[in-house]
N, C-alpha and C positions, 0 to 999 in steps of 0.2 A: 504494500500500500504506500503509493509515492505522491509526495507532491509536485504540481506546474504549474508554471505557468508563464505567460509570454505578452509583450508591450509592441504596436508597434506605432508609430510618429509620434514619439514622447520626447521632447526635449529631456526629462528628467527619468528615462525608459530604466535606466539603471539600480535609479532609488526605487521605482516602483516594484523589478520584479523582488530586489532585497528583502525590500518591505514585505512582498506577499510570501516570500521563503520562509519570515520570521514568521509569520502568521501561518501558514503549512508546516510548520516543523512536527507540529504533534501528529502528521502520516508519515514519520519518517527521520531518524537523524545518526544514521550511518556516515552519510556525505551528503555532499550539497556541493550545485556546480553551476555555473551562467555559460552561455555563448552569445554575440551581438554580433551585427554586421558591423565591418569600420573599413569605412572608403575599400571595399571591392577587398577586402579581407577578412577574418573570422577574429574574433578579440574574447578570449577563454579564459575562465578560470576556475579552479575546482580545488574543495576542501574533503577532508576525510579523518573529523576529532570527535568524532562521537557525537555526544550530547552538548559539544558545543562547535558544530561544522558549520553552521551559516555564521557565528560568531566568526568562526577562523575564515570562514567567504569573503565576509566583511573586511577583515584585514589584509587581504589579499588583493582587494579592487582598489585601493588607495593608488594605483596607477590606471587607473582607468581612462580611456579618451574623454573629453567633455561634450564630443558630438555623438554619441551613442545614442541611435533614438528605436533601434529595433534588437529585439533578444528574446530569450528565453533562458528558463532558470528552472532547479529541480533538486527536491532532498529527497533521499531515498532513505526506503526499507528495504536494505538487501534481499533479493531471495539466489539469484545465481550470480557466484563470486562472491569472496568476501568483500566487507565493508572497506576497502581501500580505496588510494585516492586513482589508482588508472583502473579501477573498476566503476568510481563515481561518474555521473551524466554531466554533462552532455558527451555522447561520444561522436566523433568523427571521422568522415570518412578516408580513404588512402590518403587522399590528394589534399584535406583538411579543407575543403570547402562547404560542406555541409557540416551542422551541429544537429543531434535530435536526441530527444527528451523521452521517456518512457515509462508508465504508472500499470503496468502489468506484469502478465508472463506468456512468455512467445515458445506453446510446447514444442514446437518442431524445430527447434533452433537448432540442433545439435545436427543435423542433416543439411539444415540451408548451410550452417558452418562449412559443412564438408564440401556443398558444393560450389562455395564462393572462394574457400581455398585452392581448389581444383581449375579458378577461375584466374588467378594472382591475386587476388587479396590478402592483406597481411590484416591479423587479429591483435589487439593491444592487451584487451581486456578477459576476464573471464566472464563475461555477462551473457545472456539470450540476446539483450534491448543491441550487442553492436551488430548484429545479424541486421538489422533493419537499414541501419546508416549505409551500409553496403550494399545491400538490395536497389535501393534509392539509388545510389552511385549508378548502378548498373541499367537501370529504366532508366536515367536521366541521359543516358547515351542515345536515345531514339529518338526524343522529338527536344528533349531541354526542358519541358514544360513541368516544374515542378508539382502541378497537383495534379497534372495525369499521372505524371512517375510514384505521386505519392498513390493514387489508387490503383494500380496497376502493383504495386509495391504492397496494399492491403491482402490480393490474389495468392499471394506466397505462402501468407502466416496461420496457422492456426493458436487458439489459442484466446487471453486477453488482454487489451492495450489502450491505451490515450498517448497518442504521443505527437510528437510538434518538430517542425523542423523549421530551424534557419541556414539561409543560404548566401555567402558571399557574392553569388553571381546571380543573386535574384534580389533587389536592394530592393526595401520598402514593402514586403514581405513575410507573413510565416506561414504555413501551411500546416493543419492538424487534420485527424480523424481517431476515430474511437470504435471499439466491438467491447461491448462486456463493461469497461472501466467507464466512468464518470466523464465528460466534458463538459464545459462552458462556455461562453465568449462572449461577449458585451462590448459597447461601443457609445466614449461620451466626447464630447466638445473636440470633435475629429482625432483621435486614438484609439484604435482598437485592444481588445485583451482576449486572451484562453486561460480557462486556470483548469485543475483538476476538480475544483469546490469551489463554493463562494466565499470563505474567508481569502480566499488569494485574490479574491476582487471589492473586499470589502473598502468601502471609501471611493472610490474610483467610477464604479455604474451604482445605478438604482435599479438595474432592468438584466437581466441574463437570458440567454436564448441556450438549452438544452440542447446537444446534439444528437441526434438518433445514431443509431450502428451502424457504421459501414460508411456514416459520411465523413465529405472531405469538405474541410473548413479555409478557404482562400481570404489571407485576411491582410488588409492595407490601410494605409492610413484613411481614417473616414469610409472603411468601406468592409463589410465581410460578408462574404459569398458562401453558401452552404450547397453541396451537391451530393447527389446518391450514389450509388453504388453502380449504378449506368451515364454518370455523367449531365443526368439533370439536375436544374436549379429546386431547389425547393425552400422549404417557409420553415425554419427550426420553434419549438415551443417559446413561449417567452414567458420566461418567471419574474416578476417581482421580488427585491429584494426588501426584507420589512426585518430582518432577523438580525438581534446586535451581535458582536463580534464573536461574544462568549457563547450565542448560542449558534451562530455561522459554525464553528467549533466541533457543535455535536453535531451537525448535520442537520439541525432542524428540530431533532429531540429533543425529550427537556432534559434529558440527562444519558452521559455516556454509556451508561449500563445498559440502556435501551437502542442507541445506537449500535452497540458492539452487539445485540441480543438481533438484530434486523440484518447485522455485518454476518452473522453464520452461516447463509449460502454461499459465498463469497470465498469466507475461508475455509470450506470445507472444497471446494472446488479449485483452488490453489493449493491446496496439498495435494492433491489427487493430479492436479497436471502436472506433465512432464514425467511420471512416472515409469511410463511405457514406452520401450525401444522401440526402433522399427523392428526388431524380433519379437516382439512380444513379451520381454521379458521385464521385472519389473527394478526403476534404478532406485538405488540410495542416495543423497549428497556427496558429502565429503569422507571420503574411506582411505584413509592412511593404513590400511591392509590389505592384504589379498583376500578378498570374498568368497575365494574357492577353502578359505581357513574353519570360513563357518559351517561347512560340513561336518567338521571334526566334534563341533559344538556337542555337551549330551544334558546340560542344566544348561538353566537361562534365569539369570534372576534380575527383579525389574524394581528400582528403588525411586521415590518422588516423597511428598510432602502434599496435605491438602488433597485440592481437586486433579492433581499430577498424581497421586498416589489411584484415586480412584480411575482415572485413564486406566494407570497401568493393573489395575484389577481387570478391568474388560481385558486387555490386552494381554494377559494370561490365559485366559479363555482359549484365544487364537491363534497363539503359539501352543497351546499344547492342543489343539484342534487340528491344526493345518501342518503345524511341522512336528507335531507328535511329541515333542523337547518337555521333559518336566519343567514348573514353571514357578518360581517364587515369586512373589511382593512383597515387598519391605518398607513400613514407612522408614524414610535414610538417616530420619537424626534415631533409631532404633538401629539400626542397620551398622552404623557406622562403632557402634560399641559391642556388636558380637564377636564371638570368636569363630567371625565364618573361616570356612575355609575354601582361599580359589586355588585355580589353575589355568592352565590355556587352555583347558575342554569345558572353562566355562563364559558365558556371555552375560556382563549386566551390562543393563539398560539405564540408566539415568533419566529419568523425565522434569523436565522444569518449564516454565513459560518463560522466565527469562534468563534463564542459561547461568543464575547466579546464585540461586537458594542456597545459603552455604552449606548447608546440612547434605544435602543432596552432589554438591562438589565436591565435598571431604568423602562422601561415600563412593565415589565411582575414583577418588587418589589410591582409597584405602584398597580397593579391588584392582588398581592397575600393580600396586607396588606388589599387589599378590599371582601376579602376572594371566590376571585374567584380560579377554577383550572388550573392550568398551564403547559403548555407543551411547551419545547425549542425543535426546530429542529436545529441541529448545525449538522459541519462536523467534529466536535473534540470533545472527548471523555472529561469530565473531565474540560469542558471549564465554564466558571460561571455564565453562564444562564443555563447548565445544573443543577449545583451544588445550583443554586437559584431557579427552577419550581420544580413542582411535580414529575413531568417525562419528560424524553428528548427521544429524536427519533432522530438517526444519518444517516447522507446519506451518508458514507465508499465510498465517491469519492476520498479521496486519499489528498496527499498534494495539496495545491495549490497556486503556485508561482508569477504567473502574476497576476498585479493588477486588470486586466480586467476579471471578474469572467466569466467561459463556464462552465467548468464538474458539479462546484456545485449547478450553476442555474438550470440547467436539475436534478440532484439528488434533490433538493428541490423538486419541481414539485410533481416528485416521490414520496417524501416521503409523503407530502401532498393526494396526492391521496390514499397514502394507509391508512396516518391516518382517510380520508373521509370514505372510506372502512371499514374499524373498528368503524367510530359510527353510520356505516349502517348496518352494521353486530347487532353489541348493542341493536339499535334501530329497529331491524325489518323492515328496510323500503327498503331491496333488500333483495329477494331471493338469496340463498347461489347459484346458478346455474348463476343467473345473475352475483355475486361475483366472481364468478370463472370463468365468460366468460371474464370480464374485466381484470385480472387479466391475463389472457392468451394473452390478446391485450396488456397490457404493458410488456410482458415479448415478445412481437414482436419486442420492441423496439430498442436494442441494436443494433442489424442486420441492420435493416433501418437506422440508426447515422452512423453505419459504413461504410454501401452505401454513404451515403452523406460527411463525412468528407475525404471518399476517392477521391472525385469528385469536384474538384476545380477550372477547367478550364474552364466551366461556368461563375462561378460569378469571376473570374477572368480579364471575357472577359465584363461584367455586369461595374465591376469597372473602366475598363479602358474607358469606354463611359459616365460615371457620376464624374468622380473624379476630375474633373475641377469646378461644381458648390460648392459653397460655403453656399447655404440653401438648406435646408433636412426634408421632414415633412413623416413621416410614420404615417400611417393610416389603424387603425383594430376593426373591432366589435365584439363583445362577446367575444370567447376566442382569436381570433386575438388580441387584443384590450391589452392584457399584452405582447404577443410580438410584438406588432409595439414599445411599450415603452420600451422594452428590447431593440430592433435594434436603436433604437436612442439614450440609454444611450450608448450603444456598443459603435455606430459615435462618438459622441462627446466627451468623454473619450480618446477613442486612436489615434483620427485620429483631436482632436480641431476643426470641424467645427458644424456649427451651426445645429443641427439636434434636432427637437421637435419630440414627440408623442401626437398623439390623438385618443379619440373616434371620428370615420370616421362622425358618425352624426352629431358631434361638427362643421362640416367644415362652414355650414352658420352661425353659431353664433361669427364669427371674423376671423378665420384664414385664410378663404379662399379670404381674401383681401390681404395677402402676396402671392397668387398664381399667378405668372405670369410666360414667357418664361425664361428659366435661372433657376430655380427650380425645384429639384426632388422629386418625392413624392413616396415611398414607401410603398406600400399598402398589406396589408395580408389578402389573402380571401380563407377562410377556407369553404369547402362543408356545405354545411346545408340552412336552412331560410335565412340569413343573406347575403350569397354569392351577391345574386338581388340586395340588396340594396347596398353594395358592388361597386358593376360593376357602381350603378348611382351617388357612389360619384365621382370616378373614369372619369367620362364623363366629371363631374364639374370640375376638375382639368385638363382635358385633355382640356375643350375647352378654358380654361384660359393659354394656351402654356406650361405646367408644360411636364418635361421628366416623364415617369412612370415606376415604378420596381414593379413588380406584384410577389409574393412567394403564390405558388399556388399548389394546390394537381393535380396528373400526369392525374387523369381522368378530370379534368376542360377543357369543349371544347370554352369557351368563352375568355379566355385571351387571345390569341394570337391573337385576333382582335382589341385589345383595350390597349395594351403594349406595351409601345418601347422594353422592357424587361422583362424575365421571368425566376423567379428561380422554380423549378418546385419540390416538396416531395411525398414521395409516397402515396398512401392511405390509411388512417388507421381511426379510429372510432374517432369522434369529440374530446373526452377528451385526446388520444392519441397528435393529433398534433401538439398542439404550443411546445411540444418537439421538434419535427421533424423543425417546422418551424423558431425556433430558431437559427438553425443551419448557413443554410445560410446567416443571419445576423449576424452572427459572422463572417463567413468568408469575408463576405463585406465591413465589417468594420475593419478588417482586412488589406484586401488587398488592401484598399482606402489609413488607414496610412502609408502600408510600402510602396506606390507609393508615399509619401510626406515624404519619408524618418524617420519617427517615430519610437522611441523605445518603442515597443507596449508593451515589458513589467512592464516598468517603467513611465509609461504616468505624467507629468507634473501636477505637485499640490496636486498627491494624495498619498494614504496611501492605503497599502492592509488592514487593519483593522482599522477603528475607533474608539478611545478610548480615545477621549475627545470631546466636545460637541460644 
C-alpha cells in the first residue's frame, strides 16, 4: 500500500508533491522518492530511512531547480525488494528519460523480467513496479505517444496498480492509469494533480474525479483527459471533497479500525498474488536457503504472540493437513524459556505483524543458535525477524494503524497456508491438482470478506441485544477453536469486558460453572464432524440460561433453532473459513465498544507493537 502523487504547471510543483508525501506517509515509509521534468531532463531524488524517508527527501531536495513545475513523488510499502534506496520509486528507464511511480503489485513480473532482459535491458532494482518503466520504454519506440505507450503498456500486466509516469521528452505532462489500486486527479486555478487518496490532495482541489480500471489519465497544465481501455474519451466520477485532513487519513471512516476492517479484500488478495510460477508451483519471498532443505523437515513448530499466535493455531491445522509434518504452537515469550530442543530437521515459524515483537525475535534467535531453520512471516519488509530467520514470507496487507489487528490477522492465515502449500508441494504429500484446487478456494476469498465487511446491520443488531452483559465466553473446535480466541481477544481489547476463549470441549472441565443467565456465549460452528458436537455444547450452555451468538456457515439448517443469534458466512471449504469467520467478530467487537463509547483505535494499556518484554 503506496502512496502518489503528481503536480503539473505549478510554479511551487515541488512543495506540493512534499507536502502530499508528508500527508501519504501513513500508506507507507520504507522510502520515499520525486522525479520532475527540468528543461528536457529528468531531476530525481530518493530516500530510504525508514520512519523518517520523506524527512531525509526533504533534505535531499535542498538543491532543487527553482523552475520545476511538473513531477511526481511516492512512499512506499515494500512488498518486492527490500526497503532500500535503489529499490525506492521512482524508477527509470535504461536511457533515464522516463520516471514512474507504483501503488500495487504487478504478479507476472518475474516473466516480463525475463523477457525484457532477453530484450537488453538492464534491471537496477529488485522491484515488480521497474518491469513497467521498461515496458513503457519499449511501446514508446512505435509511435512516441506517451498515453498510447502507456495503454498499450497496461496489455502486458496482470495483477494491481496506480501508477504515473513523467517524461523528459514529453514537457508539460504526466500520464497515469489504474486496475484494482485507488486513483485520483483534480484540477484548480490551471494545475493539474493525481494522488493515490485524497489526503495527497488535501488543500489544493475541492472536487476529485475517480478513475475507473483500465483508464489512462493524460494530464497538463489546465487540462486532464480521461480515456478507456479502447482509447475513448470519457467523463470520470466526480467526488467532492468535505472530509478534514484527519479524516482524509482514514479514508473517509471514522476510525482506522474500520478502515483497515473494509482494507481485508485487498490484503488478503496481495498475499495470494504472485505466489504462482509459470509452473504452477507455489513461491516464498526471501529464502536464504535451499528449499529442496525442507524436505528433510519432520517437526514444525510455529511461535507468535496475540492475534499472530492465533494465525499460527489455524496454520497448524495445515501443515499437519497438507504436508502431514507434526505441528506445534507456542505463545514465544513461553516458548522462548523452555528447554526445547532443535535441530536442522526442525522448522519454526515466527509470526508477527510487525516483524518486531521482541518476544517472538528472541524466540526464532533462541531456535537459530539451536541450529534449526527459520522462517518470519511479518507484514514489513526489512523488519528484524526478517533480517534474523533464514527467510521471511510477507502478507502486503498494507499499513496498519489501529491497535486492534483485522487485515493482518487474515493475511497471516494466508500466508501460513501457502507456506503449508509449499512443504506439501516439497514433500509430495498433495497432488499439484489438489494444490491448485485449494488454491482457487482461497483466491474465492476476497469477494466473500467483501460481502461480509459490507454487511453490518446484522451484527449490529446482534450487538445491541448483548452489549449490556459484562461476561463473554466464545467457544470453537478445531478450526473454530482459533477464532473463538480471536473474537474474544477482539472483546476484550476494544470494548474492556470480560471475554474468554475456549476449546468448546473444555466447557465440563471448569468453565461451564461461570455459565449462568446474564452470560453470552459465542460459539463458532464450522461444517464438518465437529459441527454435532458443536450444537451439544451449545445445549449445555443454553440450559444453564447463557444468551447464545452462533457464527455459522449460510447452509447450517440447525442454528436457528438453538440461537438467540446468528451471524451467518458463506460456504466455502473447511480451511477457507475461520477467515471468513473472523470477520464478524471483529465487527462485534466493534460495534459493542463504540456503543460504550470507546476509542477503538487506541484501546487502553496497549501498544500496537511490543518491544519490550
Amino acid at each position: 500500500m503506496c502512496g502518489i502523487i503528481g503536480v503539473v504547471g505549478s510554479a511551487g510543483a515541488l512543495e506540493t508533491v512534499l507536502e502530499g508525501l508528508r500527508r501519504l506517509e501513513y500508506r507507507g515509509y520504507d522510502s520515499a522518492g520525486v522525479a520532475f521534468q527540468d528543461h528536457g531532463d529528468l531531476w530525481s531524488r530518493r530516500a530510504a530511512e525508514g520512519t523518517r524517508s520523506v524527512e531525509a527527501l526533504v533534505e535531499t531536495c535542498g538543491d532543487a531547480p527553482a523552475t520545476l513545475t511538473v513531477g511526481i513523488g511516492h512512499t512506499r510499502w515494500a512488498t518486492h525488494g527490500n526497503p532500500t534506496e535503489i529499490n525506492a520509486h521512482p524508477h527509470l528507464d535504461c536511457g533515464k528519460r522516463l520516471g514512474l511511480i507504483h501503488n500495487g503489485i504487478i504478479e507476472n513480473h518475474a516473466e516480463l523480467k525475463a523477457a525484457l532482459e532477453a530484450l537488453g535491458h538492464g534491471f537496477r532494482s529488485g522491484t515488480d513496479t521497474e518491469v513497467m518503466v521498461h515496458l513503457l520504454e519499449d511501446e514508446l519506440r512505435t509511435d512516441g505517444d506517451l498515453v498510447a505507450a502507456t495503454r498499450r503498456m497496461l496489455g502486458h500486466l496482470r495483477g494491481a496498480f496506480a501508477v504515473a509516469v513523467v517524461s523528459a521528452d514529453h514537457p508539460d505532462q504526466l500520464v497515469a492509469a489504474r486496475r484494482v489500486s485507488p486513483l485520483i486527479v483534480g484540477m484548480s486555478d490551471g494545475v493539474s494533480y493525481l494522488g493515490s487518496d485524497i489526503p495527497a490532495l488535501m488543500g489544493k482541489v475541492d472536487r476529485v474525479f475517480a478513475i475507473e480500471e483500465d483508464h489512462v489519465v493524460d494530464l497538463r497544465p489546465g487540462s486532464i483527459v480521461v480515456t478507456n481501455a479502447e482509447g475513448q474519451v470519457v467523463s470520470p466520477q466526480s467526488v467532492e471533497i468535505t472530509w478534514t485532513s484527519e479524516v482524509a487519513e482514514k479514508g473517509g471512516y471514522a476510525d482506522f479500525m474500520t478502515k483497515e476492517i473494509h482494507e481485508q479484500p485487498e490484503a488478503i488478495a496481495a498475499t495470494l498474488a504472485s505466489r504462482i510460477d509459470a509452473t504452477g508451483s507455489i513461491q516464498l519471498d526471501d529464502m536464504d536457503f535451499d528449499e529442496e532443505d525442507l524436505r528433510q523437515i519432520d517437526k514444525v513448530v510455529i511461535v507468535g504472540c496475540g492475534s499472530s499466535y492465533h494465525a499460527g493455531l489455524v496454520g497448524k491445522f495445515a501443515i499437519e493437513r497438507w504436508a502431514g509434518l507434526p505441528t506445534e504452537v507456542d505463545i514465544a515469550s513461553e516458548f522462548r524459556y523452555r528447554d526445547a530442543k532443535f535441530g536442522p530437521s526442525t522448522l519454526v515459524i515466527g509470526v508477527s505483524q510487525s516483524g518486531e515483537t521482541i518476544d517472538t525475535l528472541e524466540a526464532i534467535k533462541q531456535a537459530r543458535k539451536g541450529g534449526s531453520t527459520v522462517i518470519a512471516i511479518s507484514n514489513i519488509v526489512g523488519a528484524s525477524m526478517t533480517r534474523e530467520a533464514d527467510g521471511a514470507m510477507y502478507t502486503r496487507a498494507g499499513l496498519e494503524v489501529s491497535v486492534a489487528s483485522t487485515k493482518t490477522v487474515l493475511a497471516q492465515v494466508i500466508a501460513l497456508e501457502l507456506l503449508a502449500l509449499r512443504l506439501a508441494e516439497l514433500r509430495g504429500t498433495r497432488s499439484a491438482e489438489e494444490i491448485e484446487q485449494i488454491v482457487r478456494e482461497l483466491h474465492s476469498l476476497p469477494a466473500f470478506v467483501a460481502g461480509l465487511v459490507g454487511a453490518t446491520k446484522r451484527v449490529e443488531e446482534v450487538a445491541a441485544g448483548i452489549s449490556s452483559a459484562r461476561d463473554y465466553f466464545f467457544l470453537g473446535r478445531h478450526l473454530g477453536y482459533p477464532v473463538a480466541l480471536e473474537g474474544a481477544l477482539k472483546l476484550k481489547e476494544i470494548s474492556y469486558l470480560r471475554a474468554e476463549g475456549y476449546p468448546a470441549g473444555e466447557l465440563k472441565h471448569g468453565p461451564i460453572a461461570l455459565i449462568e443467565p446474564g452470560v453470552v456465549v459465542v460459539a463458532v460452528v464450522l461444517s464438518g464432524p465437529m459441527a454435532e458436537k458443536m450444537y451439544s455444547n451449545i445445549a449445555e450452555v443454553k440450559a444453564r440460561g447463557a444468551t447464545v451468538v452462533v457464527v455459522a456457515e449460510a447452509s447450517d439448517q440447525v442454528v436457528e433453532s438453538v440461537a438467540d443469534y446468528v451471524l451467518r458466512i458463506p460456504d466455502v471449504a473447511d480451511f477457507a473459513a475461520p477467515v471468513l469467520a473472523m470477520v464478524p467478530l471483529q465487527q462485534l467487537a466493534y460495534a459493542i465498544a463504540k456503543s460504550r463509547g470507546i476509542d477503538v483505535d487506541r484501546p487502553r494499556n496497549l501498544a500496537k507493537t511490543v518491544t519490550v518484554e
